[in-house]
PAZA-705488 format. One record per residue (C-alpha): residue in three letters; x, y, z. Coordinates in steps of 0.2 Angstrom, whole numbers, plus 5000, padded with zeros to 4 digits. Layout:
<recs>
ALAXYZ...
</recs>
This chain:
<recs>
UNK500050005000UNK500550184996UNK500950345007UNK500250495002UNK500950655003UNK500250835006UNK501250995005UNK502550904998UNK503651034990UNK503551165004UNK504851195019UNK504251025027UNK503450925014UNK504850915004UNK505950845020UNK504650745024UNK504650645007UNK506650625007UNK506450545024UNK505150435017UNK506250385003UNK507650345014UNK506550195022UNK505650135006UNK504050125007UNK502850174991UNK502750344992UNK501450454982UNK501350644982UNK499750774978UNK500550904969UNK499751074960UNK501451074947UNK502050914942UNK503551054935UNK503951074953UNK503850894960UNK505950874959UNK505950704970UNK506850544967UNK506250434954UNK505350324966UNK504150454969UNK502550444961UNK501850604958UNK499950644955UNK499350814950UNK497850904960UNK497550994974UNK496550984994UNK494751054984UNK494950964965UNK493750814969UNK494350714956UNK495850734958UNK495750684976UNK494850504973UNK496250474961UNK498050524973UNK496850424986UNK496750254975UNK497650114982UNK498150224997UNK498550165017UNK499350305028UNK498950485024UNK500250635029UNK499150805029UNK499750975027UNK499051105021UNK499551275024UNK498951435030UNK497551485017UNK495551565019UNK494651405015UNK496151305025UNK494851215035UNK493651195020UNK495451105014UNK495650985030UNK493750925030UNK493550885011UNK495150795013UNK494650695027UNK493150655020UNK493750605003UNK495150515015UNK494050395022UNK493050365008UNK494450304999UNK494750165014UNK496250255021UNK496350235040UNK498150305047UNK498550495045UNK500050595052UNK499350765051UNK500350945055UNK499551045065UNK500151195078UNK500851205096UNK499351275106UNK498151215095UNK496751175109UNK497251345118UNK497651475105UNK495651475097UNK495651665094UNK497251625082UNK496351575067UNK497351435058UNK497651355077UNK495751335078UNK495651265062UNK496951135066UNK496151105082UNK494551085072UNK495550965060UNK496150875074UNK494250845081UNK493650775065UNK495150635066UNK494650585082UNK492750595079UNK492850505061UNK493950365067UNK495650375059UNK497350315067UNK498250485070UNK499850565076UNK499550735078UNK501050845076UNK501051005084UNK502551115078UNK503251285088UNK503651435078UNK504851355062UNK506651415064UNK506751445046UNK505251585045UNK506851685050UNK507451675033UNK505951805031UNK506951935042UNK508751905038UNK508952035028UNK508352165043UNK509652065055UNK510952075045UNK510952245037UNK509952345051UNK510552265067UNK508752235074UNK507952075077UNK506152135073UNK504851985076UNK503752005094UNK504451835103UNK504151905119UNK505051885137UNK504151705141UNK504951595127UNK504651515112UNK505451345107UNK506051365088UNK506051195078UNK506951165064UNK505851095049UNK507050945045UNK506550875064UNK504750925061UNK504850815045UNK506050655051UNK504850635065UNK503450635052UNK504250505042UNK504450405057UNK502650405061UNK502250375045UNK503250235042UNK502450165060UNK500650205056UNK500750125040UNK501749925045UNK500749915059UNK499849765061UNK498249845066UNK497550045070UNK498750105083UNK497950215097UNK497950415094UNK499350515099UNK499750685101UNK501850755099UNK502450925103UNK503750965090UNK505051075099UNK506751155099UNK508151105113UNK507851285118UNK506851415123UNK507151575117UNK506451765121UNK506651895111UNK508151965121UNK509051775121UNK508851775099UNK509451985099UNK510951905108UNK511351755098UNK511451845085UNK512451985094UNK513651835096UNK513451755078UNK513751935071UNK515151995079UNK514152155080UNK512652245093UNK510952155086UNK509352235097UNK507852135100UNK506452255092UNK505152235105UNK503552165109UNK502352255100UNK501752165086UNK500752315077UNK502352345066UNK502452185062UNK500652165055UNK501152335045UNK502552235035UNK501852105033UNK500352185026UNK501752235011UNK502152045010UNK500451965012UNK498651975010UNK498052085026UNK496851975030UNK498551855036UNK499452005042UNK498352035054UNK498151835059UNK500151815060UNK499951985072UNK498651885082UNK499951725084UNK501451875089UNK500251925103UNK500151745109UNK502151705107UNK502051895119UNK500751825132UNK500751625131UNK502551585124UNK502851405117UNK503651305132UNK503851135129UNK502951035142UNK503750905153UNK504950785145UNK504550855125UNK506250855123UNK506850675128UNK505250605120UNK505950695103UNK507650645106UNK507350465111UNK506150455094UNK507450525081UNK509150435089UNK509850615091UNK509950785097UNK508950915090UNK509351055079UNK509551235089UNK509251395082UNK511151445087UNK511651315075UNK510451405062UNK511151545063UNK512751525062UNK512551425046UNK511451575039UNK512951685044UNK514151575035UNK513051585018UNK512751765018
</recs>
């Protein structure tokens, strides 16, 4: 039986279905660009997206195990719930699905309650699922380097509580594993929930600092109001999702994203080794610049 992969050329998708390949199992991704779909040969690729029907029944065919992403978007959760349902129509049982830290908590955030909905409808309708619920992705830095680097300022409202940074090639080897798990095992395995973390957490003075260090020059931390973030990214993005990224700053002020009791071991114990830091981030992005 076949894997099927959504998301599969984005940040994560795409480590996700390299991991995959590593352990050999018949993978299969949904794809809207067949153009963009460079993956080994093994991959088979099927064209479509989370609202073409058709398209859907055919990636589905012959299908086990189900990894779900799909990203930030207006209809994200009309996305998830035809998916689902086309899903389990199709037969399929197990599903690794990406949601967000917080998800049950952050509701006001409006892609957190729609992964929280997501995650509802996986319980509720039956399936065999991990849920994996990522921090804040190191690699959304890669938005703001240009303002670290050539303005001294790290600009994004983290906040004094602490956010755990993951990198994306963890997020997606632990998503392979499950994967790989759901899919041999004998029978449905019970539901499980895994908080996807970094080895560290980080305020907005502790990431000014590091990159202080990384630098070898002052970097400030740009402070925790998030109403000048919404205005740049209102220059980058629909405002509609400058004004949702603005709500998630707000929590990262008030809430954080601390990693619960033994997150960290349960990580480390399920990849075989430590996890990547954002000091070691940086100072590979410092080395490429």
């Amino acid at each position: 039986m076949t894997i099927l992969i959504t998301g599969a050329t984005g940040r994560v998708g795409r480590h996700v279905v390299a991991e995959l390949v590593k352990r050999n199992p018949d993978v299969r991704v949904l794809v809207r660009d067949p153009a963009k779909a460079d993956f080994s040969p093994s991959v088979e690729v099927a064209k479509g997206e989370l609202l073409d029907i058709e398209a859907l029944r055919k990636a589905f065919s012959g299908v086990k195990t189900l990894f779900l992403l799909n990203a930030v978007a207006g209809d994200e959760f009309t996305q998830a719930i035809i998916t689902l349902n086309i899903a389990r129509e199709a037969g399929v049982e197990r599903v690794v699905y990406l949601s967000v830290f917080d998800a049950d908590r952050a509701v006001n955030v409006p892609h957190f309650a729609v992964k929280y909905g997501a995650e509802r409808m996986l319980d509720t309708m039956g399936f065999s699922a991990t849920i994996l619920r990522p921090a804040y992705f190191i690699d959304n830095e890669l938005m703001i380097k240009d303002v670290i680097f050539n303005y001294g300022v790290y600009p994004m409202p983290i906040g004094s509580k602490g956010v755990a940074m993951v990198d994306a090639r963890d997020i997606a080897e632990v998503a392979a594993i499950e994967l790989v798990r759901r899919d041999r095992a004998e029978e449905k395995l019970p539901n499980e929930t895994i908080n996807l973390v970094g080895p560290d957490t980080l305020t907005g003075e502790d990431l000014a600092t590091i990159w202080s260090q990384t630098l070898g020059r002052p970097v400030a931390y740009g402070g925790d109001d998030p109403s000048g973030f919404e205005q740049n990214l209102a220059n980058m993005m629909p405002k509609w999702m400058g004004y949702e990224m603005r709500l998630m700053a707000e929590r990262y002020v008030s809430d954080g994203m601390i990693p619960e009791t033994g997150d960290i071991d349960r990580l480390t114990r399920i990849l075989g080794r430590p996890l990547h830091s954002y000091r070691e981030f940086a100072s590979q992005l410092a080395a490429s610049a």
